[in-house]
C-alpha positions as CSV (number, residue, x, y, z in Angstrom):
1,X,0.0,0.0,0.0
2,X,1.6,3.5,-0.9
3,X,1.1,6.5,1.8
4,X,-0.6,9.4,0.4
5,X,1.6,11.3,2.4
6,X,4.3,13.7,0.5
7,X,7.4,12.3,-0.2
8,X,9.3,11.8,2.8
9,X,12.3,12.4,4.8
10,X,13.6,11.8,8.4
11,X,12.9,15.3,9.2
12,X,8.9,14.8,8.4
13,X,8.8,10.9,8.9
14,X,6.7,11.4,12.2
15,X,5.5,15.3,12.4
16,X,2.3,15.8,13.0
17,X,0.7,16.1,9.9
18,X,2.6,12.8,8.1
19,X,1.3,10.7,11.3
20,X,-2.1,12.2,10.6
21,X,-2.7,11.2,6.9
22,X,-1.1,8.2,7.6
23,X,-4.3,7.3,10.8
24,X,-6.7,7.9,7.3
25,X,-5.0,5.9,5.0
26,X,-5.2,2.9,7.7
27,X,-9.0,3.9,8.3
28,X,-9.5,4.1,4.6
29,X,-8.0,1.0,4.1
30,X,-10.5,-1.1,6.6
31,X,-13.2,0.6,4.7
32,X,-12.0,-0.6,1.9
33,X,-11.7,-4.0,3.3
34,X,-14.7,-4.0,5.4
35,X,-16.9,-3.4,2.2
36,X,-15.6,-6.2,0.4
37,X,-16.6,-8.3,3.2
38,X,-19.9,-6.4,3.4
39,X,-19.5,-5.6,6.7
40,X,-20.1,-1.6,5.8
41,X,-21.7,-0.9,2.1
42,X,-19.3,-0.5,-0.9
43,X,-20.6,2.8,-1.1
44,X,-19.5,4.2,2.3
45,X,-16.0,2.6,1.8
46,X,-15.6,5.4,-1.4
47,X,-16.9,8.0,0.6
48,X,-14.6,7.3,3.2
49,X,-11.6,6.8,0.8
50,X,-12.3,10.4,-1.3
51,X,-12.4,12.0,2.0
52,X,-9.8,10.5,3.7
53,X,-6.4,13.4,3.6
54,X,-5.6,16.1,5.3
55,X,-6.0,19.0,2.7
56,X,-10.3,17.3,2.7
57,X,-10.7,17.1,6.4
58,X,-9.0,20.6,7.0
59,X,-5.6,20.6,9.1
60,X,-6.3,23.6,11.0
61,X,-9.9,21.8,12.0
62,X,-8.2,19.0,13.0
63,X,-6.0,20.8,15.5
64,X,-8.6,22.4,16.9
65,X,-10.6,19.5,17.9
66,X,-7.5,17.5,19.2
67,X,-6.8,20.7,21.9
68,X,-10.8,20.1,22.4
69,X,-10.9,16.4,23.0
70,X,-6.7,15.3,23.9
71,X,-7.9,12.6,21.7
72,X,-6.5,12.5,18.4
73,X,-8.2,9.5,16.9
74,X,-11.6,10.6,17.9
75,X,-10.7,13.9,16.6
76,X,-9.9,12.8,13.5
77,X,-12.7,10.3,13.0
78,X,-15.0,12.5,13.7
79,X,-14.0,15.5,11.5
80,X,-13.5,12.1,8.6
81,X,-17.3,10.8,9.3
82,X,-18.1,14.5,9.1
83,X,-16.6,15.1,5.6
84,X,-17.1,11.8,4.2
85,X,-21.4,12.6,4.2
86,X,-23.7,9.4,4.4
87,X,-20.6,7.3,4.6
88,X,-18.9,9.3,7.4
89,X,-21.4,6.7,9.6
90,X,-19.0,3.7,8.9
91,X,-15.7,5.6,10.2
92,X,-13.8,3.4,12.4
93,X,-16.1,0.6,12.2
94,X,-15.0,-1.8,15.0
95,X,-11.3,-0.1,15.6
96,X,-9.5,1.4,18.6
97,X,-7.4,4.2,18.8
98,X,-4.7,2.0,19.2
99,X,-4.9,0.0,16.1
100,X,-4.9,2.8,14.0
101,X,-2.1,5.1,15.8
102,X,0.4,1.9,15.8
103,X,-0.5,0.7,11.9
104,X,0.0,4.2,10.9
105,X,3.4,4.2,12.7
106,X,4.5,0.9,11.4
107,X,3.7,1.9,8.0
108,X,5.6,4.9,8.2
109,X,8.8,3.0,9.8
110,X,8.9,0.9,7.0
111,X,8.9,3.6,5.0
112,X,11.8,4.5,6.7
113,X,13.3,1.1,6.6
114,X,13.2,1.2,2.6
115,X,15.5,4.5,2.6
116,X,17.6,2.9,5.8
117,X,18.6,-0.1,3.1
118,X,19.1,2.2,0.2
119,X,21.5,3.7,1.8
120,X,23.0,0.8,3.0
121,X,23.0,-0.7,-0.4
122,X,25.1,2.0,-1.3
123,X,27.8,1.6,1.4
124,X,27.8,-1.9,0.5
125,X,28.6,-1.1,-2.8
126,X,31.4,1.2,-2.3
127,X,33.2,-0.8,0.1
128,X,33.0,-3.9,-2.6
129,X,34.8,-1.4,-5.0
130,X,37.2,-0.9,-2.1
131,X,37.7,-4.6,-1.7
132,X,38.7,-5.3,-5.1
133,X,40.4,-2.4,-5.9
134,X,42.4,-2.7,-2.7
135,X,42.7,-6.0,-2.8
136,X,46.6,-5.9,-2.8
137,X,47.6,-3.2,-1.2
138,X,49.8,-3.5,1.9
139,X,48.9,-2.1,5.3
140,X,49.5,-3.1,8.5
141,X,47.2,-4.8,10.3
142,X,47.0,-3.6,13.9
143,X,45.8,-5.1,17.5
144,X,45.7,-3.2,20.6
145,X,46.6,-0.4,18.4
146,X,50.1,-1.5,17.5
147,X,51.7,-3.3,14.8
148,X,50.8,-7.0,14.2
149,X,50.9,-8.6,10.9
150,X,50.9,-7.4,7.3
151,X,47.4,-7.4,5.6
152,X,45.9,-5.7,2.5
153,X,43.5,-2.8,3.1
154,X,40.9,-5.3,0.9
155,X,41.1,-7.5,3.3
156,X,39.7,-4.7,6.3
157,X,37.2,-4.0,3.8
158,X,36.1,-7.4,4.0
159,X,35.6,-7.5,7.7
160,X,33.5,-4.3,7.1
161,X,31.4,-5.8,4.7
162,X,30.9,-9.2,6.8
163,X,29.9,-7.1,9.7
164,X,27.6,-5.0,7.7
165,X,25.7,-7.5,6.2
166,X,25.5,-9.6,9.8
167,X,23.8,-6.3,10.4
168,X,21.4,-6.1,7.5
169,X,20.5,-10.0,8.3
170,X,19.6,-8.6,11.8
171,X,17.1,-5.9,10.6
172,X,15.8,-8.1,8.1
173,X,14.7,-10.2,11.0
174,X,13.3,-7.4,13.2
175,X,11.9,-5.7,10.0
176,X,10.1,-9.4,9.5
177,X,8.9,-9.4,13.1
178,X,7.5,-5.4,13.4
179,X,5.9,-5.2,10.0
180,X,2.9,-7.2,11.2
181,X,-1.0,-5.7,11.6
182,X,-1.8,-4.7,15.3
183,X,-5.3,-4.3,14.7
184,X,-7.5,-6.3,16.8
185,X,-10.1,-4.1,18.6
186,X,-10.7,-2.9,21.7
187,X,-8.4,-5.4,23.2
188,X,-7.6,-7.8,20.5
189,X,-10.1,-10.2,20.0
190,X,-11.8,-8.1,17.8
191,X,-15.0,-8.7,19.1
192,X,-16.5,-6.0,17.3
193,X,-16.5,-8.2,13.9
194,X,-18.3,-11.6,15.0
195,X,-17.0,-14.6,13.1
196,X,-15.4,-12.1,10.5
197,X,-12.8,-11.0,12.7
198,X,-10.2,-13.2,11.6
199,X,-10.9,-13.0,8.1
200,X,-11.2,-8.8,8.2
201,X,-7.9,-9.3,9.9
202,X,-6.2,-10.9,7.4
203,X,-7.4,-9.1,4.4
204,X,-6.6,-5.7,6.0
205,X,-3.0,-6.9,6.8
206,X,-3.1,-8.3,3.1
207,X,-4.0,-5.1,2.0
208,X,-1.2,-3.2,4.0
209,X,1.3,-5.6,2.7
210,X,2.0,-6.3,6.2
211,X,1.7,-10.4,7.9
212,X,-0.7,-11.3,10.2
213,X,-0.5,-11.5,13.8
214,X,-2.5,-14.3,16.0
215,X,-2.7,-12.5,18.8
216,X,-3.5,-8.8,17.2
217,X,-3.4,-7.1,20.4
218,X,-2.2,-3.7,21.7
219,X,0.7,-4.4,24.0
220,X,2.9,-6.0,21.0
221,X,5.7,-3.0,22.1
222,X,8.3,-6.0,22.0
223,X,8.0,-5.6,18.0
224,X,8.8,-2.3,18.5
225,X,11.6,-2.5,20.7
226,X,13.1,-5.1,19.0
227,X,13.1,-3.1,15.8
228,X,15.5,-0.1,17.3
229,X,17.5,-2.6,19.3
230,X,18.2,-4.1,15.9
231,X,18.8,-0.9,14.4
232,X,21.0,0.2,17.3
233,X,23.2,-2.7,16.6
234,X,23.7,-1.3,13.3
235,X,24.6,2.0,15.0
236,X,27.6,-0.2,16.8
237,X,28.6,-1.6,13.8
238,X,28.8,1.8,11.7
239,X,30.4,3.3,14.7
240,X,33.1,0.9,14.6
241,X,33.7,1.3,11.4
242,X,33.9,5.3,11.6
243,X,36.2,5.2,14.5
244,X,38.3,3.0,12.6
245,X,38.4,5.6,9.4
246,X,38.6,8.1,11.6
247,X,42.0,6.9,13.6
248,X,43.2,6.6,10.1
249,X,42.7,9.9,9.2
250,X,45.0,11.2,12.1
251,X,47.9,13.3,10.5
252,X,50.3,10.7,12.0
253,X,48.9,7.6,10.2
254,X,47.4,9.2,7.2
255,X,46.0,6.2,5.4
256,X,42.8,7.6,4.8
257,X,41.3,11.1,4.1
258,X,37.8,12.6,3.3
259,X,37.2,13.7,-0.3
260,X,36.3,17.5,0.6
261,X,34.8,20.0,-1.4
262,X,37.1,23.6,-2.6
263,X,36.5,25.6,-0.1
264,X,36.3,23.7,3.2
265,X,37.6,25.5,5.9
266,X,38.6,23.4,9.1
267,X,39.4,25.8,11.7
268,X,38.3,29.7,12.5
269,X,41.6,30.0,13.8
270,X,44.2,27.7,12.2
271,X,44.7,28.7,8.8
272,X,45.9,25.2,8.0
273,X,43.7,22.8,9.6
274,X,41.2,20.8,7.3
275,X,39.2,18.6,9.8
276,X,37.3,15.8,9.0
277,X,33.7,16.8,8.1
278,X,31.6,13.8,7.4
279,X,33.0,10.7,10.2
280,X,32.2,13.2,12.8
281,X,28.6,13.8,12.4
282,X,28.5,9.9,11.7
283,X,29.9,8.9,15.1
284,X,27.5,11.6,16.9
285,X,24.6,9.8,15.4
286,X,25.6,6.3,16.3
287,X,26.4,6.9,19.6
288,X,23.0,8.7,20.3
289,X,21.2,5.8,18.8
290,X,22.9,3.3,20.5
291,X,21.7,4.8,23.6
292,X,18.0,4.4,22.8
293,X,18.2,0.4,22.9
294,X,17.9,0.4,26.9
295,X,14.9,2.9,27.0
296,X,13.2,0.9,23.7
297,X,13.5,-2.3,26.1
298,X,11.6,-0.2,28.8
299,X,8.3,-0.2,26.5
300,X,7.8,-4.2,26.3
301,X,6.6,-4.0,30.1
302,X,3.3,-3.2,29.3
303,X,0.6,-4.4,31.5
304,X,-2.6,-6.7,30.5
305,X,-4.2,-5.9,27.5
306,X,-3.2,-2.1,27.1
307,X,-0.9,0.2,28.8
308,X,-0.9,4.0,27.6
309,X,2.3,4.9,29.9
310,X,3.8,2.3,27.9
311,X,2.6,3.6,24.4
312,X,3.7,7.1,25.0
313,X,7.5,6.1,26.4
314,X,7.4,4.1,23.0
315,X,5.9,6.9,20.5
316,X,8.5,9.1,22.3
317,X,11.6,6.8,21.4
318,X,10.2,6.1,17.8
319,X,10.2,9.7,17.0
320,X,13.6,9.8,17.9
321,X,15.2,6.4,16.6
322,X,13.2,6.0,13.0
323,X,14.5,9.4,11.6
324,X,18.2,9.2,13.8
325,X,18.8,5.9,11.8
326,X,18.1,7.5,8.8
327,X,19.8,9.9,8.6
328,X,22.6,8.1,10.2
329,X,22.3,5.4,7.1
330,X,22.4,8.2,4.7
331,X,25.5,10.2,6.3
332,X,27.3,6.9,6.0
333,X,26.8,6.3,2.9
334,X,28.3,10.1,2.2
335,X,31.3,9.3,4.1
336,X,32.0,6.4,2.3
337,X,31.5,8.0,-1.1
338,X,34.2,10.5,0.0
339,X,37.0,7.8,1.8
340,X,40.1,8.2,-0.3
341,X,42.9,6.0,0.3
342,X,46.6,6.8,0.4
343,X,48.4,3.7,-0.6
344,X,51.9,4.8,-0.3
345,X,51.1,5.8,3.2
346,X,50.0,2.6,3.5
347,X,53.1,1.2,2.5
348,X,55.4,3.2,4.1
349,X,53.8,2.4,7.9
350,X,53.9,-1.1,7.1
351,X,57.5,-0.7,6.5
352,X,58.1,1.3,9.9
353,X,59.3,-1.9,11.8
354,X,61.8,-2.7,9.6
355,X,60.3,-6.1,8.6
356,X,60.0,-6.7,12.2
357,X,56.0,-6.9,11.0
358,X,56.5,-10.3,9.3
359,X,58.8,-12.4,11.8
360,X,55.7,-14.7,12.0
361,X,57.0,-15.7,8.8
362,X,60.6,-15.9,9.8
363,X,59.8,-18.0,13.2
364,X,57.7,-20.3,11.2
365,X,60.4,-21.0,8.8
366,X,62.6,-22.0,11.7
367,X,59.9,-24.2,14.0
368,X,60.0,-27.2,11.9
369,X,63.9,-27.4,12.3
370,X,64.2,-25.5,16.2
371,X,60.6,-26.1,17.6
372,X,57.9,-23.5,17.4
373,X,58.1,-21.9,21.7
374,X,62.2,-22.2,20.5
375,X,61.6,-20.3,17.2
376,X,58.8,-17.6,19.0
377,X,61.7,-17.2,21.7
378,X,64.7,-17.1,19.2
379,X,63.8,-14.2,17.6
380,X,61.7,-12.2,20.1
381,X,64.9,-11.8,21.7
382,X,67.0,-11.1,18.7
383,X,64.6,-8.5,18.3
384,X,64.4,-7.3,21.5
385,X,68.1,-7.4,22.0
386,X,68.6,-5.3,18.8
387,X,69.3,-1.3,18.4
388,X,67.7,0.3,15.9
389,X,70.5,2.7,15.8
390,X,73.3,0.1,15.3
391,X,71.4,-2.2,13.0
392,X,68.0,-3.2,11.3
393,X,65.5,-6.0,12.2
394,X,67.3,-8.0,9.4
395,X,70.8,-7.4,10.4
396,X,69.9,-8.0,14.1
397,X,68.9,-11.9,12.4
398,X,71.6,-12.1,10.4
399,X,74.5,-11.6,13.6
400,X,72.4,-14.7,15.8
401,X,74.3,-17.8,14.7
402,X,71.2,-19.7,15.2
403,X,69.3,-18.4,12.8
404,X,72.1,-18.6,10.3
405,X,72.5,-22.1,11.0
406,X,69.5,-23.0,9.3
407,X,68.4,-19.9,7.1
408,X,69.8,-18.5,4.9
409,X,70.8,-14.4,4.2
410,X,68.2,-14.6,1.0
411,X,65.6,-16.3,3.2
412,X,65.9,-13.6,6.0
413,X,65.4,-10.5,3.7
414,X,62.4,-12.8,1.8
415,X,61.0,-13.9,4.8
416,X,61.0,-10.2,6.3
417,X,59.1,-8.5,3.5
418,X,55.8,-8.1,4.6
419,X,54.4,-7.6,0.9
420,X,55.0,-11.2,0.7
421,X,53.2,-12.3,4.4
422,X,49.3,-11.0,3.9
423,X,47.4,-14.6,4.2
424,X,44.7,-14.6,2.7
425,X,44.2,-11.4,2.7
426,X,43.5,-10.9,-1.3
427,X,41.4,-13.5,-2.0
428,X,39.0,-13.2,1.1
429,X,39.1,-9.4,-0.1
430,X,37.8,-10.6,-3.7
431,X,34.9,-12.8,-2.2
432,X,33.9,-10.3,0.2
433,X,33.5,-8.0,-2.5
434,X,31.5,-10.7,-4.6
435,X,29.5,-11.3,-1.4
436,X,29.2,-7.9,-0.6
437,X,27.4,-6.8,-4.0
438,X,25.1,-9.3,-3.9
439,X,23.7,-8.1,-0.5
440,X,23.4,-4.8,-2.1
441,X,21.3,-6.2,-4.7
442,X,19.1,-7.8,-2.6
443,X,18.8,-5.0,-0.5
C-alpha cells in the first residue's frame, strides 16, 4: 500500500501532519476492506476513501478539535465521518485508537526502513569497489593499536562488509517481526467483527502488505523495541567502522582522508587545519542511537491488554530512533562515497618496523627445524636485543648464529618482506566483494 503522504524524509517521517494522513489511509484502508466483506456498504468505503487526507478534512480543523478532546483519533474520526457525508457513519467501524495510531506508525517506519537499506545498499557497494580495488595493497594490520601482521587494506574491507551485512540480516529479522498488523479491537479479540474477525484481519494486513498476527493485540511494544534494538546494533557496527576511518585519518597515520569540497575550511583559527567533516557527524549519530536500545527495552513491560504509559515512552523513542537511523544510514553512505585511500602511506607504515611486522614468517620457517616456543623465543629476543641505531630488524637476524644455522641471508630478507606475508588477505578481499554486491542487490 503506498502512503498518500508527501514524499518523505527523516525530518517529516513522524510530524504531526505525516502521522495524521497516515491514521486515514489505515482507516480508509478497513473501509476498503470492510466493504468487500460487506461488513459496511461499498458505497461508504468510497466516501470514506475520497475524504480520507488532510487537505479534505481541513488541518487547522483537526487541531482544533485534538486541543478540544486530547484525543487525536476521535478527533480525527469524527471531522472524517463529518466530511465523508452518508458514509462518514461507517468511520472506524470496529477499531481502537490503538490500532490505527500503531499501523499508521508501522507503515511509516517501514517507509523508513526502505530509505535505511538504500542507503545501505550503497555503502555496500562502495566498500566492494574498495575490496577489489584494494585487494593488494599493503597495510598493517593492527591489535591493541600497534603493529601485528601485514594485511591488505581489501582484506579490512572485507571485515567491514561481513559485519555489515551480519547487520542487514539482523534488521531483516526485526523488520520481518515489526511489520505485522496490530489491529484487533478494543483489546484484540476483535469482538466488534463476530466470526469475521479473523478474516477482516487478514485481508486488512493483506491489503497493507504487512503479515498477520495471531494475537493482534495492543501491547505487542516488544515488535517495537526489538526493531530499534536491531537498528541500534547497526549503529555499533557503523560506529566501529567510523572510529576506525577516523583513527586513520590522524595526520600521524594518514592512510585515509575525506574527499572535501574547494572551499572547506577546518578551523576559525588555524589557517591550516582541514578537519574531517563527514566521520564526525556519523559517530554523533551512532552513539545517540545506540543509547536508545535500553529505554526501547523499557516499552515491552506493558501491563494486560493495554498500557498508555507504555505507548507514549514508545511513541517518544520512535520519533527519535526512526528518523536518527536515517539519517545516520544516509550520512554513512556520504562518508564512504568521499573515503580516499593513500596507498603509499600505506606502504610506508607497514615498513616502519623494519620487517620486524613479518617475523611470523621468519619464526615459522625455523619451528619445523628449532621447535615452534624455540623459534617464538629465538627471535623475540634477537629482536628485543637489537638497536635500531646500530642495525636493522634483518641485520639483528643475520649476527644470531642460530638463525644462520638454518636460514639463509636470501631467506631472512624474503622472509621479512611483509608484501609477501598477507594470508589470505586478497582472496578473502575478492569474495567479500563478490558477497558484498550481492547483498546490495538484494537490498
Amino acid at each position: 500500500m503506498m502512503l498518500n503522504t508527501p514524499a518523505l524524509t527523516p525530518g517529516t517521517l513522524f510530524a504531526r501532519e505525516t502521522l495524521w494522513q497516515s491514521w486515514l489511509d489505515v482507516e480508509a484502508a478497513l473501509s476498503e476492506v470492510q466493504a468487500e466483506m460487506g461488513v459496511i456498504p461499498e458505497s461508504a468505503a468510497q466516501g470514506i476513501r475520497d475524504a480520507a487526507r488532510l487537505d479534505v478534512i481541513g488541518i487547522e480543523a483537526l487541531e482544533a478539535d485534538i486541543q478540544v478532546t486530547h484525543a487525536p483519533i476521535l478527533s480525527l474520526t469524527r471531522l472524517l465521518a463529518r466530511t465523508a457525508g452518508e458514509a462518514g457513519a461507517y468511520v472506524h467501524w470496529g477499531a481502537t485508537t490503538q490500532n490505527v495510531m500503531q499501523t499508521g506508525r508501522i507503515l511509516l517506519v517501514r517507509e523508513a526502513d526502505r530509505e535505511i537499506r538504500k542507503a545501505l545498499a550503497g555503502v555496500l557497494t562502495r566498500f566492494s569497489d574498495l575490496a577489489d580495488t584494494h585487494a593488494d595493497t599493503l597495510m598493517a594490520g593492527r591489535t591493541n593499536r600497534q603493529h601485528a601482521l601485514p594485511i591488505t587494506f581489501g582484506f579490512k574491507v572485507a571485515g567491514w562488509i561481513e559485519e555489515l551485512t551480519r547487520s542487514v540480516d539482523r534488521l531483516d529479522g526485526g523488520a520481518r517481526r515489526l511489520f505485522a498488523l496490530p489491529f484487533g479491537g478494543a483489546v484484540g479479540a476483535m469482538h466488534a467483527f463476530g466470526a469475521e474477525g479473523r478474516e477482516l484481519n487478514r485481508r486488512l494486513a493483506a491489503r497493507l502488505g504487512l503479515r498477520e498476527l495471531l494475537v493482534p493485540g495492543r501491547t505487542n511494544n516488544d515488535l517495537f523495541a526489538d526493531y530499534v534494538v536491531q537498528l541500534s546494533l547497526l549503529a555499533m557496527t557503523v560506529e566501529r567502522i567510523a572510529s576506525e576511518l577516523y583513527l586513520l585519518m590522524s595526520q600521524e597515520i594518514g592512510e585515509i582522508s575525506e574527499r572535501l569540497d574547494h572551499g572547506t575550511v577546518g578551523s576559525s583559527t588555524m589557517p591550516h587545519k582541514i578537519n574531517p567533516k563527514y566521520v564526525v557527524r556519523v559517530l554523533a549519530d551512532t552513539a545517540e542511537l545506540r543509547g536508545l536500545a535500553a529505554p526501547a527495552m523499557e516499552t515491552g513491560r506493558s501491563s494486560h491488554e493495554g498500557d498508555s504509559a507504555t505507548n507514549q515512552l514508545l511513541g517518544s523513542i520512535l520519533d527519535r530512533a526512526i528518523p536518527l537511523a536515517w539519517d545516520m544510514a544516509r550520512r554513512f553512505e556520504g562518508l564512504i562515497a568521499r573515503i580516499e585511500v593513500n596507498a603509499p602511506v600505506m606502504a610506508r607504515n607497514a615498513n616502519l618496523t623494519g620487517g620486524a611486522i613479518a617475523t611470523e614468517r621468519l619464526m615459522m620457517m625455523l619451528a619445523p627445524m628449532i621447535g615452534r616456543a624455540e623459534a617464538h623465543d629465538l627471535v623475540h629476543h634477537a629482536i628485543e636485543n637489537h638497536s635500531e641505531e646500530q642495525c636493522s630488524v634483518a641485520d639483528a637476524l643475520r649476527n644470531d648464529s642460530t638463525v644462520l644455522a638454518h636460514l639463509s641471508d636470501a631467506q631472512i630478507a624474503d622472509a621479512l618482506d611483509p608484501t609477501g606475508y598477507c594470508g589470505d588477505s586478497s582472496s578473502i578481499a575478492r569474495d567479500a566483494a563478490i558477497a558484498g554486491r550481492r547483498t546490495a542487490e538484494r537490498l
